[in-house]
N, CA, C and O atoms as CSV, one atom per row, in Angstrom:
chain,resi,resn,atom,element,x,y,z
A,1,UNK,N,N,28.499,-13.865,-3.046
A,1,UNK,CA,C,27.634,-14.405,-2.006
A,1,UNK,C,C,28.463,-14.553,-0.734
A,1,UNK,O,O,29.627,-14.936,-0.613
A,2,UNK,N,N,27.695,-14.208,0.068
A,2,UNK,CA,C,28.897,-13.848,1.403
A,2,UNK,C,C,28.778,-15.527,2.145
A,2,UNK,O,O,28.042,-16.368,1.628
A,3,UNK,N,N,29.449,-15.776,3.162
A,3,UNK,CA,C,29.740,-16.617,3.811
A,3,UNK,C,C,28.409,-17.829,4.104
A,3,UNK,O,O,28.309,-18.988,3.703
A,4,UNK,N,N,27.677,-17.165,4.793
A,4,UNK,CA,C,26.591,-17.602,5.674
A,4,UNK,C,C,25.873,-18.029,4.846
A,4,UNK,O,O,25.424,-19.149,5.085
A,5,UNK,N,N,25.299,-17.129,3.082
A,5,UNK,CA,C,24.362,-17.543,2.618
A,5,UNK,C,C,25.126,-18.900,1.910
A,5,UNK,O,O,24.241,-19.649,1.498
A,6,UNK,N,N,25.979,-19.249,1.738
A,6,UNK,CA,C,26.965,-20.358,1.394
A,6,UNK,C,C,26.676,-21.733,2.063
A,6,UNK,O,O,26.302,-22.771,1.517
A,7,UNK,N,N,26.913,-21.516,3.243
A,7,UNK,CA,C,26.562,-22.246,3.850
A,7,UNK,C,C,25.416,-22.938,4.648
A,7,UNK,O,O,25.611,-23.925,5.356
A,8,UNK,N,N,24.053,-22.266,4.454
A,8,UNK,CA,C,22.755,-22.137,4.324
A,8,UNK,C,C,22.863,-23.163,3.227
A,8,UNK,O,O,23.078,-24.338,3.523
A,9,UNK,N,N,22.663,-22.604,1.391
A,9,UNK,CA,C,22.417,-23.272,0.586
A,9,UNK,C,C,22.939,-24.753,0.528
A,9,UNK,O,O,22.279,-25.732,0.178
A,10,UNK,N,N,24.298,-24.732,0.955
A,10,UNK,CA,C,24.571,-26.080,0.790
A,10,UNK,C,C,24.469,-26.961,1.805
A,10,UNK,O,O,24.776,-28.120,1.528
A,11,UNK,N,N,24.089,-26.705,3.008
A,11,UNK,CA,C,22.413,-27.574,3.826
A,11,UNK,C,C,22.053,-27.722,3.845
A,11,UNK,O,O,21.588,-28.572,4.604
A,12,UNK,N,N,21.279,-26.754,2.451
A,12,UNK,CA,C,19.678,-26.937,2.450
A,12,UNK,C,C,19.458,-27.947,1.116
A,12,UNK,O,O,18.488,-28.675,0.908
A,13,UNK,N,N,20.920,-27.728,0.095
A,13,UNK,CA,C,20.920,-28.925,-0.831
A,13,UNK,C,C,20.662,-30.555,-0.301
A,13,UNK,O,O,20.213,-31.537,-0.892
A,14,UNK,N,N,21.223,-30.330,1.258
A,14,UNK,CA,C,20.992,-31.968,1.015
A,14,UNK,C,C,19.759,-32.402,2.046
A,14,UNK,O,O,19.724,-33.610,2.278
A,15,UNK,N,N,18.998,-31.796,2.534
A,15,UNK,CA,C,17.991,-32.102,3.257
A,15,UNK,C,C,17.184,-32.760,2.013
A,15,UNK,O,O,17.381,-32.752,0.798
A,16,UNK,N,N,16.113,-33.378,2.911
A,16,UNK,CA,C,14.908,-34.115,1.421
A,16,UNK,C,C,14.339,-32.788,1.405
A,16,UNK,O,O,14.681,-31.740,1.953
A,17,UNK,N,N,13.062,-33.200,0.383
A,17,UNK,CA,C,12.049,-32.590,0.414
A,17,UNK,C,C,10.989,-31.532,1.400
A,17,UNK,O,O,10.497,-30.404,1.422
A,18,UNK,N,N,11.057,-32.704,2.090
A,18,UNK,CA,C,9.528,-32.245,2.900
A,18,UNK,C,C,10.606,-31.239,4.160
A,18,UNK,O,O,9.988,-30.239,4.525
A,19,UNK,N,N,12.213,-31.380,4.906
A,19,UNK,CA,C,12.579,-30.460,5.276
A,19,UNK,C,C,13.063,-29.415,4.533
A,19,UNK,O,O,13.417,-28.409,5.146
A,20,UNK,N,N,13.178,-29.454,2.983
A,20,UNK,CA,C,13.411,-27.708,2.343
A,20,UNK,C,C,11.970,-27.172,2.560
A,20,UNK,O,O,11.879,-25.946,2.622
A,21,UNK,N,N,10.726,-27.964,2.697
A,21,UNK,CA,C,9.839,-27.277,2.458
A,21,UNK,C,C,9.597,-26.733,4.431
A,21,UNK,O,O,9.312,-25.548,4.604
A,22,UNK,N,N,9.716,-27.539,5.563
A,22,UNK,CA,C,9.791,-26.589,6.758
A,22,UNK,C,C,10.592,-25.403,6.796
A,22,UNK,O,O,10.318,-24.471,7.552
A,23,UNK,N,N,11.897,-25.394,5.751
A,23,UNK,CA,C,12.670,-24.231,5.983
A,23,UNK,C,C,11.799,-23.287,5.469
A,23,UNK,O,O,11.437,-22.226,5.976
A,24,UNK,N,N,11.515,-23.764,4.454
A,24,UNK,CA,C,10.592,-22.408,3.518
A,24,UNK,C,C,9.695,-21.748,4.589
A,24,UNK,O,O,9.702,-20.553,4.883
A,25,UNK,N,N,8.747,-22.935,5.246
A,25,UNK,CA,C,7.649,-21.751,5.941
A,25,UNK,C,C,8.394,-21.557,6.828
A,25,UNK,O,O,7.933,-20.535,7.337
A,26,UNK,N,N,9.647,-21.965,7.642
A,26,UNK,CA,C,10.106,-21.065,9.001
A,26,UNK,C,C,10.597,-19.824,8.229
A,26,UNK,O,O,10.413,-18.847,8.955
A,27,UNK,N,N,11.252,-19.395,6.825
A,27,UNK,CA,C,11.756,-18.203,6.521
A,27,UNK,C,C,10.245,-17.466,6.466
A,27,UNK,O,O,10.020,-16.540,7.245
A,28,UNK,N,N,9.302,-17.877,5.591
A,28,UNK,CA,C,7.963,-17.112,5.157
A,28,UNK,C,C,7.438,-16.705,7.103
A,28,UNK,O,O,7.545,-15.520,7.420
A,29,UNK,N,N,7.053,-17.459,7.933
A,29,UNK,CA,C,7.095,-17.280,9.121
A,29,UNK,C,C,8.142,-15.885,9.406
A,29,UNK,O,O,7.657,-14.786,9.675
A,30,UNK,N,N,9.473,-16.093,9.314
A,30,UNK,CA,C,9.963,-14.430,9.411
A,30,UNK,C,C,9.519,-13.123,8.686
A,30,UNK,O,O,9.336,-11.988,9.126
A,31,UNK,N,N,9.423,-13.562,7.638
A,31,UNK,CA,C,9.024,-12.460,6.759
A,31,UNK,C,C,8.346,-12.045,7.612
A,31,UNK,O,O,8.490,-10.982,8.216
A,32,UNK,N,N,7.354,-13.020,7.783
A,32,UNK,CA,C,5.641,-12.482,7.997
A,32,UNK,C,C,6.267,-11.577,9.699
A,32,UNK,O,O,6.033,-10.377,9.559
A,33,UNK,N,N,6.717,-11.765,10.651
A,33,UNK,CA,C,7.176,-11.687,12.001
A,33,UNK,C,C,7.800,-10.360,11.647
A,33,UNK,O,O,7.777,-9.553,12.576
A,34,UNK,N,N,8.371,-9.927,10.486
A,34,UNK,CA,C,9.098,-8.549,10.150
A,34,UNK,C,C,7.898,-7.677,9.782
A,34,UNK,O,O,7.864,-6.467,10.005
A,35,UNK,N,N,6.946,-8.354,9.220
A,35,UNK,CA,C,6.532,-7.268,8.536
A,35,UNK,C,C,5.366,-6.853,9.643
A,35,UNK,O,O,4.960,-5.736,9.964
A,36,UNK,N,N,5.019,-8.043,10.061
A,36,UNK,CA,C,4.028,-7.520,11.448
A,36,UNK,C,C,4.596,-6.078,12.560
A,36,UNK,O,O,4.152,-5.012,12.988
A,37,UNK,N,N,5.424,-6.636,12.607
A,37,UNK,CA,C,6.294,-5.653,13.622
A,37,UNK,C,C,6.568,-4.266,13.401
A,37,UNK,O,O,6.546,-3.283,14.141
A,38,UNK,N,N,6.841,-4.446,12.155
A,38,UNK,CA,C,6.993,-3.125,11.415
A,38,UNK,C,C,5.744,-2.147,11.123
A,38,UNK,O,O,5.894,-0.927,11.048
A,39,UNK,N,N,4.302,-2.889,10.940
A,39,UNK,CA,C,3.110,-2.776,11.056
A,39,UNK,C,C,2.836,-2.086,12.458
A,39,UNK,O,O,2.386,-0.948,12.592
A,40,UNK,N,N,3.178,-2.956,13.480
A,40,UNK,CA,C,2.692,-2.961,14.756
A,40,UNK,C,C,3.671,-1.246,15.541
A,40,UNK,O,O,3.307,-0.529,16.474
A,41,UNK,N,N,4.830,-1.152,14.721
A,41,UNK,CA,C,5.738,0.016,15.206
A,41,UNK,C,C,4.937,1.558,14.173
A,41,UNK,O,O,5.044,2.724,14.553
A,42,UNK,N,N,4.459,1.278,13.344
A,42,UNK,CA,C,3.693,2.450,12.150
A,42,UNK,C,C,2.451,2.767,13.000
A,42,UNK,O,O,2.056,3.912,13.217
A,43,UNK,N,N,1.795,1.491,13.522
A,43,UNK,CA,C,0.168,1.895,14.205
A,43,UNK,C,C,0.623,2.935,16.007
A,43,UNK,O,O,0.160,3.953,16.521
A,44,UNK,N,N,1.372,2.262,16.277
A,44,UNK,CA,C,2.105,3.218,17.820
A,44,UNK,C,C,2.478,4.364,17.397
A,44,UNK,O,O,2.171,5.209,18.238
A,45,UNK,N,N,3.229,5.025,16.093
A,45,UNK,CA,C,3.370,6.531,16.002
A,45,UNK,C,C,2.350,7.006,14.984
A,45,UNK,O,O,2.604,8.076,14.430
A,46,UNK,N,N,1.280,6.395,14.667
A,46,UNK,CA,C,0.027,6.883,14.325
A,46,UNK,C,C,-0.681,7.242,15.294
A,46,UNK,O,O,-1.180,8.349,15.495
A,47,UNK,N,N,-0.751,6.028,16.099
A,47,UNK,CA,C,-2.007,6.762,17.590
A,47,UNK,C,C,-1.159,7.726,17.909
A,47,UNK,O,O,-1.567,8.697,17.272
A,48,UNK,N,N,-0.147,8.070,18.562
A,48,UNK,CA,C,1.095,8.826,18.819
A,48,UNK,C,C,0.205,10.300,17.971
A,48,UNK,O,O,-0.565,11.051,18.570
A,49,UNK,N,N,0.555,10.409,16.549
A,49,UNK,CA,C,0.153,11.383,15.737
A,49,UNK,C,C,-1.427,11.751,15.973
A,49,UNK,O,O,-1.806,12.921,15.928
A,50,UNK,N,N,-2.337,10.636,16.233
A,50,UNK,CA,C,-4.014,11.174,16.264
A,50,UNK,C,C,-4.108,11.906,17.492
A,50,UNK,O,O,-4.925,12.824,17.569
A,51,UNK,N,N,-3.173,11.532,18.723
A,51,UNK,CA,C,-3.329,12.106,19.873
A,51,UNK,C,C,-2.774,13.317,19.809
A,51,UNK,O,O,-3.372,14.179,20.453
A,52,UNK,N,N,-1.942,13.609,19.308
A,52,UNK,CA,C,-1.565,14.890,18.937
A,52,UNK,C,C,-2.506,15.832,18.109
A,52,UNK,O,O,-3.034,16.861,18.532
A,53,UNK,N,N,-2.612,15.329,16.934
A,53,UNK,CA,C,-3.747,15.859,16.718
A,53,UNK,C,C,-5.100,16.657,16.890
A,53,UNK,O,O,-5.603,17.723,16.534
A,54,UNK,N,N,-5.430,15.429,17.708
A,54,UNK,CA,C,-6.848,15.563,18.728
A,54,UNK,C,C,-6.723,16.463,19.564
A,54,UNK,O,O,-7.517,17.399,19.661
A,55,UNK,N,N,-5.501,16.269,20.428
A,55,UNK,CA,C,-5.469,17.514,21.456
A,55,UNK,C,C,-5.432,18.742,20.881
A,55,UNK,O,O,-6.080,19.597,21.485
A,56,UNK,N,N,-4.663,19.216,19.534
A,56,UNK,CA,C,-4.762,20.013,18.812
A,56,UNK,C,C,-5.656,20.700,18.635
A,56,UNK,O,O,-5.585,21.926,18.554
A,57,UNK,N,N,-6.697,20.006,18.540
A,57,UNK,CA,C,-8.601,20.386,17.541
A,57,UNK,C,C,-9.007,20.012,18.874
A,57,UNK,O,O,-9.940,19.255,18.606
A,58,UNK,N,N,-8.919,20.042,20.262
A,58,UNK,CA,C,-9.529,20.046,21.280
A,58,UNK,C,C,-9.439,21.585,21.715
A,58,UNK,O,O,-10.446,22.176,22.106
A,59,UNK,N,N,-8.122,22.241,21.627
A,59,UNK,CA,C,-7.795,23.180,22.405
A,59,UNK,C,C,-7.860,24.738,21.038
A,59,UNK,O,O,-7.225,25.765,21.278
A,60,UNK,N,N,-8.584,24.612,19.919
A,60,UNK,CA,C,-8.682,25.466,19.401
A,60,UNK,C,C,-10.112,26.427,19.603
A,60,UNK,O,O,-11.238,25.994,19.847
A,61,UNK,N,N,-9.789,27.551,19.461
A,61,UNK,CA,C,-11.189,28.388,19.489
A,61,UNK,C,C,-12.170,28.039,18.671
A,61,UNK,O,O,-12.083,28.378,17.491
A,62,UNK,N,N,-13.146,27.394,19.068
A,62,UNK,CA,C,-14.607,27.031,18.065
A,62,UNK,C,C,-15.766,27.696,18.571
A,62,UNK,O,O,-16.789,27.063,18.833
A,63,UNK,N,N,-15.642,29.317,18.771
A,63,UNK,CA,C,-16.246,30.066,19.674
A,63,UNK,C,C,-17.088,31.100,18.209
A,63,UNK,O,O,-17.954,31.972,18.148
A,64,UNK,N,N,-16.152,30.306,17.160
A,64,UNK,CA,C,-16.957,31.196,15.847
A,64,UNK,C,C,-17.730,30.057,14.706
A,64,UNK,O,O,-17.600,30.143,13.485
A,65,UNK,N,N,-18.099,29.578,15.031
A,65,UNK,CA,C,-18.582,27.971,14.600
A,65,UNK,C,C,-20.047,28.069,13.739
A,65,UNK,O,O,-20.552,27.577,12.729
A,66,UNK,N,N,-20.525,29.407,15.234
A,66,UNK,CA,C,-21.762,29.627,14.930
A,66,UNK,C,C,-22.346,30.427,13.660
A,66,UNK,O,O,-23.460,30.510,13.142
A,67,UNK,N,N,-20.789,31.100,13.340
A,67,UNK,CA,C,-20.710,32.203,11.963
A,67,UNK,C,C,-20.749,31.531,11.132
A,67,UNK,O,O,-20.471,32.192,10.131
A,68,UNK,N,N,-20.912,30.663,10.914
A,68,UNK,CA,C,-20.860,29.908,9.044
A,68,UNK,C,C,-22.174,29.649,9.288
A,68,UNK,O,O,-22.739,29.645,10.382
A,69,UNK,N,N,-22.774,29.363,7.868
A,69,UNK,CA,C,-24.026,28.775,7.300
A,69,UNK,C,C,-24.099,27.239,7.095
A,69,UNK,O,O,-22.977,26.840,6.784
A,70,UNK,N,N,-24.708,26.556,7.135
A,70,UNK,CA,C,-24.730,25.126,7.674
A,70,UNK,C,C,-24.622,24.599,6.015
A,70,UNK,O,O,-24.719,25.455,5.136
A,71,UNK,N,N,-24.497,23.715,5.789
A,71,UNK,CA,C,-24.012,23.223,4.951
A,71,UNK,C,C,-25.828,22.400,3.971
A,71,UNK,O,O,-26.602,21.678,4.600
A,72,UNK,N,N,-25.949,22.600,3.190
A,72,UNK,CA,C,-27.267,22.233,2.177
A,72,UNK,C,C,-26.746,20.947,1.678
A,72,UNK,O,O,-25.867,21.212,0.858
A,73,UNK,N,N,-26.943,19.241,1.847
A,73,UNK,CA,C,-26.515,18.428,0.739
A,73,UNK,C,C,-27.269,18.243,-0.634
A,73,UNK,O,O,-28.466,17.974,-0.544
A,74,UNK,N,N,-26.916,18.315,-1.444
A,74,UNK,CA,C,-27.787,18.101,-2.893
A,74,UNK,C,C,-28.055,16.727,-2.490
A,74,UNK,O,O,-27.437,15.927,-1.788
A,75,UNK,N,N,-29.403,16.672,-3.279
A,75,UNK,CA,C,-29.561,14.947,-4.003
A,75,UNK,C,C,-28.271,14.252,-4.311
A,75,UNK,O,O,-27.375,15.079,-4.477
A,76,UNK,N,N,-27.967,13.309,-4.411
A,76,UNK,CA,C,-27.470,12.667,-4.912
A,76,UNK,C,C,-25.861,12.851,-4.204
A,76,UNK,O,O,-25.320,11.771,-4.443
A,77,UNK,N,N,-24.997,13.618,-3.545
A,77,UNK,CA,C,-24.175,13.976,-3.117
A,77,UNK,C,C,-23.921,13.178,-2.373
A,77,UNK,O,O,-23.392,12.396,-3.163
A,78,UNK,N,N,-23.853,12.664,-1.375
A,78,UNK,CA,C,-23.566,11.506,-0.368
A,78,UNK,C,C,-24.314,10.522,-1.219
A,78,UNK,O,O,-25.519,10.550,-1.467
A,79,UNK,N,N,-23.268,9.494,-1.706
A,79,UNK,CA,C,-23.779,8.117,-2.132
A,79,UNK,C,C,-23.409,7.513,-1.091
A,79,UNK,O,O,-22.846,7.909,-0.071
A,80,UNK,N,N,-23.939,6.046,-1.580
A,80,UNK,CA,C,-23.843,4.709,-0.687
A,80,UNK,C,C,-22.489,4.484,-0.831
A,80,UNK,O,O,-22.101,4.806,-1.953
A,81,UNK,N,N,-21.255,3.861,0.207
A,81,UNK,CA,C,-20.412,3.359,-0.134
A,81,UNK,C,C,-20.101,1.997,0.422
A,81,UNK,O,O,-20.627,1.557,1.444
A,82,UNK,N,N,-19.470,1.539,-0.098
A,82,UNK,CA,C,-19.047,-0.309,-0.542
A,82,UNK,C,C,-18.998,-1.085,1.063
A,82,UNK,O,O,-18.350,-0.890,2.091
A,83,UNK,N,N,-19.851,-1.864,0.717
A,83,UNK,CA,C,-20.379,-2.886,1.551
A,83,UNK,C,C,-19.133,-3.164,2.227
A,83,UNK,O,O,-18.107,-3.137,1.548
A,84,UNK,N,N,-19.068,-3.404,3.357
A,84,UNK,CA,C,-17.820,-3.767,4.554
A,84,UNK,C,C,-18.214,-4.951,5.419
A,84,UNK,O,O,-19.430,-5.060,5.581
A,85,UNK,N,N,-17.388,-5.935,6.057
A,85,UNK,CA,C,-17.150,-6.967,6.917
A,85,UNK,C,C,-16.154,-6.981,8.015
A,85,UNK,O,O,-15.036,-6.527,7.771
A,86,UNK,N,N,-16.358,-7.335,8.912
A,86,UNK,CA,C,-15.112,-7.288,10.126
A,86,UNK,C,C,-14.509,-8.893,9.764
A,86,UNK,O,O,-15.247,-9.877,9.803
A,87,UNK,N,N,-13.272,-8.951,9.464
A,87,UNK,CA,C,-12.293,-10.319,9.322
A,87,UNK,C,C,-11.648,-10.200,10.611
A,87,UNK,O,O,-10.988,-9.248,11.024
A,88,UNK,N,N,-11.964,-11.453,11.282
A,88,UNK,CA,C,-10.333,-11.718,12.297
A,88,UNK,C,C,-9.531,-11.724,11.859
A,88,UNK,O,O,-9.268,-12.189,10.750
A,89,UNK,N,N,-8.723,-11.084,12.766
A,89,UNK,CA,C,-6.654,-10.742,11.893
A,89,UNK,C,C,-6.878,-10.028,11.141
A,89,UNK,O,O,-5.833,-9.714,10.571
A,90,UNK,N,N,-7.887,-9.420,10.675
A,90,UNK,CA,C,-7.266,-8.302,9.301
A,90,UNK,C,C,-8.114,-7.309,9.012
A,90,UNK,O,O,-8.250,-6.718,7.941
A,91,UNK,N,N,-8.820,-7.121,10.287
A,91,UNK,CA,C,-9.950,-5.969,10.568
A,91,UNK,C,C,-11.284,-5.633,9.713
A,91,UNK,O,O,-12.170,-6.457,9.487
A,92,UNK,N,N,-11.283,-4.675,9.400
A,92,UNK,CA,C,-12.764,-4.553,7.952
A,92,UNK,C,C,-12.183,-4.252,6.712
A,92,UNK,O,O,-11.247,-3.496,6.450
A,93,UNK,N,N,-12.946,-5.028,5.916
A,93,UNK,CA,C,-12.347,-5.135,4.755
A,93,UNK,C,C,-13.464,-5.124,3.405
A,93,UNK,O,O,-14.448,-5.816,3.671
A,94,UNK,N,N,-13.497,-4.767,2.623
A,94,UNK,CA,C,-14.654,-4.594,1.644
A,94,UNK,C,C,-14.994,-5.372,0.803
A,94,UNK,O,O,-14.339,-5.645,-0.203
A,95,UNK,N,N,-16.316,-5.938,1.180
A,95,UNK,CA,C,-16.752,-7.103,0.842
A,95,UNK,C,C,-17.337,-7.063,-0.657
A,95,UNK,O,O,-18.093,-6.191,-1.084
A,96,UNK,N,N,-16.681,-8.543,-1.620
A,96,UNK,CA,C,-16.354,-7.858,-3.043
A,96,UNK,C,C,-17.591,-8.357,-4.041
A,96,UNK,O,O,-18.000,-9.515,-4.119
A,97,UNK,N,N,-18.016,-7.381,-4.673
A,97,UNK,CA,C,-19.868,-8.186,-5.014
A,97,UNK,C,C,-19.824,-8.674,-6.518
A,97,UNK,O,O,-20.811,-9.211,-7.022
């Protein structure tokens, strides 16, 4: 155990209670602050990637579009799918029946 975490633990031995338990949520508070971020850096080279994309399938020839045969759905082929909700903070999410 290296230095620091040494000296962490045996600080945190002698605090009471109710301050091991503020340390706890200021560490859970980081977690959470890492993992957001890390979230928030994945969604910037996603849009990054859709825009690429998009421009991609913007600038292709769809001048033969008209040559295919349109597509027939059977009965039953497109089902219903699972009921959805918009949550603050955590966008749409599928609402569980």
């Amino acid at each position: 155990m290296d230095f620091i975490k040494a000296k962490i633990l045996e600080k945190l031995e002698r605090l009471p209670d109710n301050a091991q338990q503020q340390v706890l949520d200021f560490i859970e508070f980081l977690e959470w602050q890492k993992h957001n971020r890390q979230e928030s850096q994945l969604s910037i080279v996603s849009e990054e990637l859709d825009e690429e994309s998009d421009t991609g399938w913007l600038e292709t020839d769809l001048s033969n579009l008209g040559s295919y045969e349109p597509y027939d759905w059977q009965p039953g082929e497109l089902n219903k799918g699972l009921p959805v909700k918009y949550v603050p903070e955590m966008g749409v999410v599928i609402v569980e029946q």
